[in-house]
C-alpha distance (Angstrom), angle and dihedral (degrees) to the residues before:
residue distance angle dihedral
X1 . . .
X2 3.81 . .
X3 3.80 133.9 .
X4 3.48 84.9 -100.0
X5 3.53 108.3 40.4
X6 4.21 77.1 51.7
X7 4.31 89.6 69.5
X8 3.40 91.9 40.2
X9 4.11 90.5 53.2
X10 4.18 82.2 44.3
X11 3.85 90.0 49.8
X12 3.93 92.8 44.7
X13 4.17 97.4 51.1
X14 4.22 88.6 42.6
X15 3.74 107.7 96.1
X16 3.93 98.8 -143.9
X17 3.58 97.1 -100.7
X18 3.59 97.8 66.9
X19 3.12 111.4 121.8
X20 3.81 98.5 -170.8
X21 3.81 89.2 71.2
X22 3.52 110.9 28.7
X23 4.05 90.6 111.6
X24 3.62 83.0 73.7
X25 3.45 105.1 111.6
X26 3.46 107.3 104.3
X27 3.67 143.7 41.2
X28 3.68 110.6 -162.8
X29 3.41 125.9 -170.0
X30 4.45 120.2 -22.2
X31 3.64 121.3 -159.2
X32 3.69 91.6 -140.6
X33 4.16 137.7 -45.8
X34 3.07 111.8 -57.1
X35 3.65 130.6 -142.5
X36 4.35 106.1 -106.2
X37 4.20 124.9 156.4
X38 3.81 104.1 -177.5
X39 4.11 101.9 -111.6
X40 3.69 119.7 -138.1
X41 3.93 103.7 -86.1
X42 3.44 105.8 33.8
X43 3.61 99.9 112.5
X44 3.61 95.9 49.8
X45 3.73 97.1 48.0
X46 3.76 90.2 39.8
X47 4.31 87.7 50.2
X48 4.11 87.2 51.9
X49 3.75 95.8 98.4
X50 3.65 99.6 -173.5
X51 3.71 132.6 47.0
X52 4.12 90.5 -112.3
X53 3.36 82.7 61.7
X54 3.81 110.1 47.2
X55 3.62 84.3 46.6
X56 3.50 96.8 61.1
X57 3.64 87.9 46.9
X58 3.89 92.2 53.5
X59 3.93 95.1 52.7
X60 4.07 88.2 49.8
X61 3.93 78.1 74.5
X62 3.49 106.3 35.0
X63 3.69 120.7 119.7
X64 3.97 154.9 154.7
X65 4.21 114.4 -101.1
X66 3.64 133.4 174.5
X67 3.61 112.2 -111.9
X68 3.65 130.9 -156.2
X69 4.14 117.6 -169.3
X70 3.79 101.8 -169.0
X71 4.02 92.3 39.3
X72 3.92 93.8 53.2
X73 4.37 89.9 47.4
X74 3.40 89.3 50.5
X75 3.70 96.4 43.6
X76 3.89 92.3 44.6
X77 3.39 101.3 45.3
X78 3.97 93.9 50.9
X79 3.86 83.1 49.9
X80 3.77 94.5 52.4
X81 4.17 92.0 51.7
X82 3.79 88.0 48.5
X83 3.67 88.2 55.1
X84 3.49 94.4 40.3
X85 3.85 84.9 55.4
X86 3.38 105.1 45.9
X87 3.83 93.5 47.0
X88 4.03 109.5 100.3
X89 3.91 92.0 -147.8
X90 4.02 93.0 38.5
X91 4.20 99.0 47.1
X92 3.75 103.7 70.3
X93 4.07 102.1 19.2
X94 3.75 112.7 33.4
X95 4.04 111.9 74.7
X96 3.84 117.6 -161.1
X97 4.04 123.1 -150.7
X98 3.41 156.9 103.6
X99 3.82 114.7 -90.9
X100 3.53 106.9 -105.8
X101 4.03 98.7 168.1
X102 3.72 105.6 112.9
X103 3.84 91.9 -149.1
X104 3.48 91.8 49.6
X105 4.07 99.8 49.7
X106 3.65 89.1 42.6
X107 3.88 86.7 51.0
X108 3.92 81.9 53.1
X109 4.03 103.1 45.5
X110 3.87 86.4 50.7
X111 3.46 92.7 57.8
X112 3.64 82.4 41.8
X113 3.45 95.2 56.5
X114 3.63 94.2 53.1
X115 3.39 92.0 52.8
X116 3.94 95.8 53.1
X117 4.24 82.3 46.2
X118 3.94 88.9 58.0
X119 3.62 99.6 38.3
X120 4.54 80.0 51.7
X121 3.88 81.0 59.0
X122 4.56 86.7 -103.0
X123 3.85 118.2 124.0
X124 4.01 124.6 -147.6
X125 2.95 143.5 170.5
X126 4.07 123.2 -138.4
X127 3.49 89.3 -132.3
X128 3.39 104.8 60.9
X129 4.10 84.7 46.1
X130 4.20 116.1 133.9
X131 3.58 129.0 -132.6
X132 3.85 111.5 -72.5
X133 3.94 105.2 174.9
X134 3.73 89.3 88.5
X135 4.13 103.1 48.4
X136 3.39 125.5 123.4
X137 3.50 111.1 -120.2
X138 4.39 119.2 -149.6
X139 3.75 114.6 -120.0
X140 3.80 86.3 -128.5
X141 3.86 82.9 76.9
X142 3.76 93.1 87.5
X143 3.96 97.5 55.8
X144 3.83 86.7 56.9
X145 4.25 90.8 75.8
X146 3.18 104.4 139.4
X147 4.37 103.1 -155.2
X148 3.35 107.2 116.9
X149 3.69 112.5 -132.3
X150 4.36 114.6 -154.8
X151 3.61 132.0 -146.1
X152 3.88 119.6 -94.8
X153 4.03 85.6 -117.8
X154 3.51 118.8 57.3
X155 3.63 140.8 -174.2
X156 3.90 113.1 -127.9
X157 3.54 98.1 -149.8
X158 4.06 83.7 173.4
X159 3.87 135.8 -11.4
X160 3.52 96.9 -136.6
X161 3.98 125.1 -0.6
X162 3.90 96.1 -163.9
X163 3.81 92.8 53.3
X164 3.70 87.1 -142.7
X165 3.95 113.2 126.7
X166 4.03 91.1 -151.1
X167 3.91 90.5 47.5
X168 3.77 105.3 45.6
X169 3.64 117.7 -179.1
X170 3.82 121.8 174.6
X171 3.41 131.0 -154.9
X172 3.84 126.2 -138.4
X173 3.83 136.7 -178.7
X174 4.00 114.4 -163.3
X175 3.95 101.6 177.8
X176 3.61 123.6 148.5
X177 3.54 104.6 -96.3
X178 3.61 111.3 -11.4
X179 3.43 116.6 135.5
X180 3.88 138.6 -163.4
X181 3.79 91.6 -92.1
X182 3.60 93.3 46.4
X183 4.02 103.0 40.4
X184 3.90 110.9 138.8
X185 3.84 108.8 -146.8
X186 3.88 110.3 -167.4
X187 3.74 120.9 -156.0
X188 3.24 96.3 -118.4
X189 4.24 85.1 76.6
X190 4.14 88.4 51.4
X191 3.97 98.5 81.9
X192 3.71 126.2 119.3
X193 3.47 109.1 -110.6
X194 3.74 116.1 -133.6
X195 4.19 134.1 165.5
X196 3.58 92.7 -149.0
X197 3.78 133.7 86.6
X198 4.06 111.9 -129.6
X199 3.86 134.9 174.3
X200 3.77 143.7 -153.3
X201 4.30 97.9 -109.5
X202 3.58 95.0 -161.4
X203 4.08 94.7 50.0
X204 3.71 94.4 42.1
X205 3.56 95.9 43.9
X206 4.19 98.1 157.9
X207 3.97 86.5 47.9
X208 3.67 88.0 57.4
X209 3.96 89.0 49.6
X210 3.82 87.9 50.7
X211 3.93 91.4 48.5
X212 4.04 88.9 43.5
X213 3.95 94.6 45.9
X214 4.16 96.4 35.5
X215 4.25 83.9 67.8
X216 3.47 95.0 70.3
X217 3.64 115.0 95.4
X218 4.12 107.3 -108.8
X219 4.08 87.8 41.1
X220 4.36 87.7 53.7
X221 3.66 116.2 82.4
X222 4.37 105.0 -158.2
X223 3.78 121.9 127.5
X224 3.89 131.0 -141.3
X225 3.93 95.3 -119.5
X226 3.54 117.2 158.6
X227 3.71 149.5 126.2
X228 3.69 142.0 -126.9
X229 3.93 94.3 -148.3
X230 4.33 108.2 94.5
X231 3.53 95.6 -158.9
X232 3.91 87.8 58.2
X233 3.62 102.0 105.3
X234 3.83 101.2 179.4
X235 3.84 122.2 26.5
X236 4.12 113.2 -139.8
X237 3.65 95.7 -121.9
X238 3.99 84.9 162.3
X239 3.03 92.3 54.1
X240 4.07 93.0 51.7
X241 3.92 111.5 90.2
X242 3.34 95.4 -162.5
X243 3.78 95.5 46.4
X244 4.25 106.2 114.8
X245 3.48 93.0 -147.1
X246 4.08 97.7 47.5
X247 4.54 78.1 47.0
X248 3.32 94.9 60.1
X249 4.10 98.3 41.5
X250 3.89 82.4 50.5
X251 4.01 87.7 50.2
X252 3.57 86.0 52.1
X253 3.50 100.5 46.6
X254 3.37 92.2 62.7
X255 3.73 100.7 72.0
X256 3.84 84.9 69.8
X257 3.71 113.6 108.0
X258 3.77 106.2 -155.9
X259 3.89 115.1 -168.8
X260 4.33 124.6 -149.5
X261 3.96 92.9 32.8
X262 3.15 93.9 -63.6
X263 3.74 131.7 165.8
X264 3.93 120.2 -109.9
X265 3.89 110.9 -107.4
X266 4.14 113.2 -98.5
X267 3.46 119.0 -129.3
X268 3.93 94.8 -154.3
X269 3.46 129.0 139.3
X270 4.35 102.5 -104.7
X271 3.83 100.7 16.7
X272 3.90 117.8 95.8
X273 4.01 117.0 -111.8
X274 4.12 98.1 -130.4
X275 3.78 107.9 -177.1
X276 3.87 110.6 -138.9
X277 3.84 100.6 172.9
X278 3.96 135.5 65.3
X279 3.12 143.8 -61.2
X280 4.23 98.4 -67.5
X281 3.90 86.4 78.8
X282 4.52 84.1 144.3
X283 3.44 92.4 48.6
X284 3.77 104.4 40.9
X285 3.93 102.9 36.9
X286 4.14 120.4 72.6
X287 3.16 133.7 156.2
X288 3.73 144.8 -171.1
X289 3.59 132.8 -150.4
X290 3.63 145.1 -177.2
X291 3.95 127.5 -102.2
X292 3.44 143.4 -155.7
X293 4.09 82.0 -88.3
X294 3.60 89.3 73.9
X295 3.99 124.6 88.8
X296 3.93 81.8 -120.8
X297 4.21 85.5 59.5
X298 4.21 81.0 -141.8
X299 3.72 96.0 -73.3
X300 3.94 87.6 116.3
X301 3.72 135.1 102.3
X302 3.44 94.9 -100.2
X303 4.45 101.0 68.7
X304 3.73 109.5 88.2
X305 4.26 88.1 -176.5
X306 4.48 82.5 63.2
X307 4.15 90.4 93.9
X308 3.85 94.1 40.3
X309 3.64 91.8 53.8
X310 3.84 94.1 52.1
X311 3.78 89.2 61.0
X312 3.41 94.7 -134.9
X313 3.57 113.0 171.9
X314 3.93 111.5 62.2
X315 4.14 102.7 -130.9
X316 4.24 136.7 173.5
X317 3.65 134.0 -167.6
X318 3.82 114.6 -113.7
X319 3.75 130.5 -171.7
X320 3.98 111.5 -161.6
X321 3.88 96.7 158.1
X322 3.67 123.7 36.5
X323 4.29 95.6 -145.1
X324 3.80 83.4 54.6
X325 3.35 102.2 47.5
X326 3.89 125.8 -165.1
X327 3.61 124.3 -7.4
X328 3.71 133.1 175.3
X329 3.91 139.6 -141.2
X330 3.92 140.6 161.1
X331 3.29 134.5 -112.7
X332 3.41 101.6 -138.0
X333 4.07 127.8 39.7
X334 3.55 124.0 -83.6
X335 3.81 112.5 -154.5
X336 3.72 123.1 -116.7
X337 4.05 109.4 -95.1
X338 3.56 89.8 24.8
X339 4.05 118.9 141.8
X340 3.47 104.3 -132.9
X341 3.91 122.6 170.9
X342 3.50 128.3 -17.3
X343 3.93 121.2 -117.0
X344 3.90 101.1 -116.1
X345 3.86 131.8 -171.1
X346 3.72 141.2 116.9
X347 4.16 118.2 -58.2
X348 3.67 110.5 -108.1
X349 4.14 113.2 -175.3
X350 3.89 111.5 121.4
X351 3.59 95.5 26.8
X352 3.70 85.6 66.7
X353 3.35 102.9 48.2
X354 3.83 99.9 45.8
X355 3.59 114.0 103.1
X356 3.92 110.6 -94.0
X357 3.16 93.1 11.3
X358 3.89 116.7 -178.7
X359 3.98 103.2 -131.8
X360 3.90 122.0 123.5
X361 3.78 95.2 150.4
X362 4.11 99.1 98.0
X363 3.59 97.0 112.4
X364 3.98 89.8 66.7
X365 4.09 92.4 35.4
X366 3.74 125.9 90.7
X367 3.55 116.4 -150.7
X368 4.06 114.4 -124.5
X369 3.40 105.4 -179.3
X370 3.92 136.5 11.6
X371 3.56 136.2 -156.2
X372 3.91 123.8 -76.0
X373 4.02 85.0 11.9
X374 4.02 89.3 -174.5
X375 3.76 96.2 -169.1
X376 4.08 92.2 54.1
X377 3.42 93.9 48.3
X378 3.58 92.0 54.6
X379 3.87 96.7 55.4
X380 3.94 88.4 47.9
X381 3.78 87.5 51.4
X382 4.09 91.4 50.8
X383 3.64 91.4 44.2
X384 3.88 123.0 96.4
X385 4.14 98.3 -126.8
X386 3.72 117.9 135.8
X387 3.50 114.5 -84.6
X388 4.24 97.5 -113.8
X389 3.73 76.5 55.3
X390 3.71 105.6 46.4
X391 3.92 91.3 42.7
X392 3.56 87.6 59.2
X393 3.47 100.7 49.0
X394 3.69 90.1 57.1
X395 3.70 91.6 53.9
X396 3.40 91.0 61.4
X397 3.83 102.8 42.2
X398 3.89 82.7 45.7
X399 4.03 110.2 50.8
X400 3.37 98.6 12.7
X401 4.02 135.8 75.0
X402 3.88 114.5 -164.2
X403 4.16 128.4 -152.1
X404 3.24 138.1 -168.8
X405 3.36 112.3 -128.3
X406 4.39 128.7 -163.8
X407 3.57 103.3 173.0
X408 3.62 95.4 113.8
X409 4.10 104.3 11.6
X410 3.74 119.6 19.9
X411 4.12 135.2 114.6
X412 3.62 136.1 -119.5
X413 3.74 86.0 -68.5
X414 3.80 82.0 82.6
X415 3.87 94.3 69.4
X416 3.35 99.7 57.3
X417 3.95 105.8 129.5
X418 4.10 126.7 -133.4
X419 3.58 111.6 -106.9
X420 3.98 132.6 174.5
X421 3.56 99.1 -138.0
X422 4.40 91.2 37.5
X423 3.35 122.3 -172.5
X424 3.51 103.5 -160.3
X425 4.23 129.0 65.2
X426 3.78 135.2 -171.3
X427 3.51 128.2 -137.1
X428 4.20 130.4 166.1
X429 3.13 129.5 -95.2
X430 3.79 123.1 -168.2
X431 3.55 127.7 -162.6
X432 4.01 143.8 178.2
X433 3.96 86.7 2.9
X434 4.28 136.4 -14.3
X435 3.98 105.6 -96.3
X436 4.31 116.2 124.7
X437 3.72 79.4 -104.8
X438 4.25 95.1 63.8
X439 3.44 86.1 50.5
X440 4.22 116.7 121.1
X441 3.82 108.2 -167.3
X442 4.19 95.6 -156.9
X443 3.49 129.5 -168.3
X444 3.61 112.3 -131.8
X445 4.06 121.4 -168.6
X446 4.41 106.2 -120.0
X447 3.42 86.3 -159.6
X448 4.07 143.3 -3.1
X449 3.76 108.4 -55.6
X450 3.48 98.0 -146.7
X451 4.62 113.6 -142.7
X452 3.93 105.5 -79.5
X453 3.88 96.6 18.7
X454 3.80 113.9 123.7
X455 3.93 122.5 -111.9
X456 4.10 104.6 -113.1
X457 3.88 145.3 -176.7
X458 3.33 146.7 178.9
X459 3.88 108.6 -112.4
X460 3.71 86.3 -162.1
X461 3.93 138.2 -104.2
X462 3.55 95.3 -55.1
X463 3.15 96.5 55.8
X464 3.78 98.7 38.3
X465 4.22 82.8 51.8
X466 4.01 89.1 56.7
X467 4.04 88.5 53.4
X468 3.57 100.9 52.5
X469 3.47 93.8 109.5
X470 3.78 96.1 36.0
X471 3.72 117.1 25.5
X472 4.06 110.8 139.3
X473 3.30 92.2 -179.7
X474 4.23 96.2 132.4
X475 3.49 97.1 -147.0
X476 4.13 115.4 129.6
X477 3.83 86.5 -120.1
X478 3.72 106.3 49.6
X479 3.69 119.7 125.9
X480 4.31 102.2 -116.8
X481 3.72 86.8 33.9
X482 3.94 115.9 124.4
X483 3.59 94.4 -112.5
X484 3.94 91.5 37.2
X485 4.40 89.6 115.8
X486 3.42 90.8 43.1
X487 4.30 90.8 47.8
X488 4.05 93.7 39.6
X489 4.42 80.2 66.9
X490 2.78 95.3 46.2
X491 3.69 124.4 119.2
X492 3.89 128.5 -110.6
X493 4.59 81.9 -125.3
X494 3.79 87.1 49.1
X495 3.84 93.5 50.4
X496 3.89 92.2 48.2
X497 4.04 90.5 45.6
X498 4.27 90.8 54.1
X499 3.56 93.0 46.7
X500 3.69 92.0 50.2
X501 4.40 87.3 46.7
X502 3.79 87.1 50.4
X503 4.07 98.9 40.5
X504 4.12 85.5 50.0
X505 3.99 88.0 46.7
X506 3.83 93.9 52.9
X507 4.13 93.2 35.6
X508 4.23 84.2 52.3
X509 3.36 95.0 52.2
X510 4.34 104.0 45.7
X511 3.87 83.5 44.5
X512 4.11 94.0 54.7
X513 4.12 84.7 40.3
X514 4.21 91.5 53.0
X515 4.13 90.6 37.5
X516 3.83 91.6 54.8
X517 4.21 87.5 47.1
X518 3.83 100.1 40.8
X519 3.68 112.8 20.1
């Protein structure tokens, strides 16, 4: 089943007073099919129609299970390489590992580093970054590890929250005494979980326009790739300079900035996106990638959204303190510059700005575009659409500021918690044409995420200023931390070095766990 036959199943099972789904009315733009077998329960959960309801269908299913860390890692990750090897795109292109270049993880902890300064309320700049090779780093480095290691018993809150048998997602509760009589499920677990970005068509009227007009042919943006050979599995699009798709990624690219000679970060489909510049990484890195409109279908070198549509890396949503609600991590490790999901939810622009509007959901949205976005306007203006088209386009990146919003439809990407030393980042992604609505909001891995560690990023300064007093976040950086005075001196070369200590910590240990299993 595709993304979009997926709404359309949601829109068939909602009686039309739900008012859970009632956003439903428009699936905007998918990346591809993706992979979906109906799990058992969907159609009752999806029937419930209020949040009573759903949570009384939840705790039909909720129970106690054994649960053993090490045995799931291992099992995962030797599921994930089988995967990797039986897919036709993956086998021959896609390379998994840790980063074990020491230029290239220092590279990454510096950035790093800067980012923990920023999120601290500090700016830097890489450049003006000291020596670090030489630093002294505390012995209360090593308690900062950030895996996340479970009970043995477990509370199955639910076996699989997408309720998609080739996307299983489990859902666990490990708090101190709570039991399966006495499990608290929040509302903010009782969404319906979607890959696909949708919108309301009669509240964002000018978005629909842009949709509408961007399917004619001169507003589209696909090439006619393709190759002759039938053992070719994947056609190098990237590599294709007269490609229209791989044209515009390059135009995008070049808004980047990157600092110490470095090379701009590729948006291709197998390569790792390893920022090198500061702390604007959302404003300064786009991409653009094929789609299945292309003669290459997207299974080219030139579609960055290829590895988060294999779901990849197997994950579940955890819930280990009640104030903090649910988090998520993988069991297995996700490479540093790796794409990995893409933040999903419903498109909220002119909603927003109308006056009185209705819309208290901003501390789960993500903001993809802002008003009088310069940079976008610029690449509409250079880009041949018709002019009805064009003029529009620049309305919207001009008056208007879009979010993303999963309070009623979103996926796991949602649970990803704030942290002051994150290892996640987002960056665009347009495809098929350059409206709010081709955006792709993808979560790309900083650094390696090492099997148990959970999926973080920085909600921003605001946020980060509300939680000065509160902020659980763990990390050896974070602002109410017991080391926080000591951390807010510290130096940008002293940041980079304690990354690095904690990275090699984390990298030690999953290689001793896979040499004791495979070797």
């Amino acid at each position: 089943m595709s993304a979009e036959e997926t709404m359309e199943a949601l829109r068939e099972f909602a009686p039309e007073a739900d008012n859970m789904t009632q956003y439903l009315t428009s699936n905007v733009e998918t990346s591809q099919p993706l992979p979906f077998e109906v799990d058992d329960g969907f159609a009752e959960y999806t029937k419930a129609n209020t949040y009573d309801k759903r949570r009384r269908v939840v705790k039909n299913s909720v129970e106690e299970v054994e649960y053993d860390e090490m045995k799931q890692q291992l099992s995962a990750h030797e599921e994930m390489i089988e995967k990797i090897k039986s897919d036709p795109e993956l086998n021959s292109n896609y390379r998994f590992d840790a980063i074990y270049d020491d230029g290239k993880t220092r590279q990454i902890c510096r950035v790093l580093a800067q980012r923990t300064m920023i999120s601290q309320g500090r700016k830097v700049e890489i450049a003006a970054c000291g020596e670090d090779r030489h630093i002294q780093v505390p012995e209360s480095i090593s308690e900062y590890q950030t895996t996340y290691v479970p009970p043995e018993k477990r509370i199955q809150i639910m076996k699989n929250v997408t309720f998609n048998k080739k996307d299983v997602i489990p859902v666990y509760s490990d708090i101190a005494g709570e039991t399966v009589e006495s499990i608290s499920i929040p509302n903010s677990l009782l969404f319906d979980y979607t890959d696909a970005n949708y919108f309301n068509q009669t509240a964002e009227h000018n978005l629909a326009r842009a949709v509408k007009m961007s399917e004619e042919d001169k507003n589209t943006i696909k090439c006619n790739c393709c190759t002759s050979d039938p053992d070719k599995k994947v056609i190098r699009c990237y590599e294709n300079r007269n490609c229209p798709c791989f044209i515009m990624n390059e135009k995008l690219q070049k808004f980047q900035k990157p600092m110490n000679g470095n090379l701009p970060a590729k948006f291709t489909s197998f390569e790792p996106i390893h920022f090198t510049s500061t702390d604007i990484h959302f404003y300064q890195h786009m991409g653009f990638a094929c789609s299945e409109l292309c003669g290459c279908e997207g299974k080219c070198t030139n579609n960055v959204l290829m590895i988060p549509n294999k779901r990849l890396f197997p994950v579940e949503m955890f819930r280990s303190n009640e104030k903090l609600g649910f988090g998520v991590r993988s069991s297995v490790l996700i490479p540093a510059g790796t794409p990995v999901i893409e933040f999903v939810g419903e498109i909220i622009g002119e909603q927003v700005h109308m006056e009185n509007a209705n819309w208290n959901n901003i501390e789960y949205s993500y903001q993809v575009t802002y008003g009088k976005d310069d940079v976008l306007k610029q690449v509409v203006d250079n880009t041949k659409f018709s002019k009805n088209y064009k003029g529009l386009l620049k309305d919207l990146y001009a008056n208007i500021s879009y979010y993303l919003d999963p309070t009623v439809c979103g996926n796991y990407a949602r649970m990803a918690s704030h942290s002051c030393a994150a290892n996640m980042d987002l960056v665009r992604v347009f495809q098929k044409s350059l409206s709010p609505a081709h955006i792709h909001l993808v979560m790309v891995a900083v650094t390696d995420i090492f099997p148990g560690t959970p999926i973080t990023i920085d909600y921003g300064n605001d946020y980060a200023t509300r939680l000065k007093t509160k902020c659980q976040c763990g990390t050896f950086a974070c602002t109410n931390g017991t080391e926080s005075r000591e951390m807010k001196n510290a130096s940008h070369a002293e940041l980079t070095r304690y990354h690095q200590e904690l990275s090699q910590l984390e990298r030690k240990k999953w290689y001793n766990n896979l040499k004791v299993h495979f070797l």
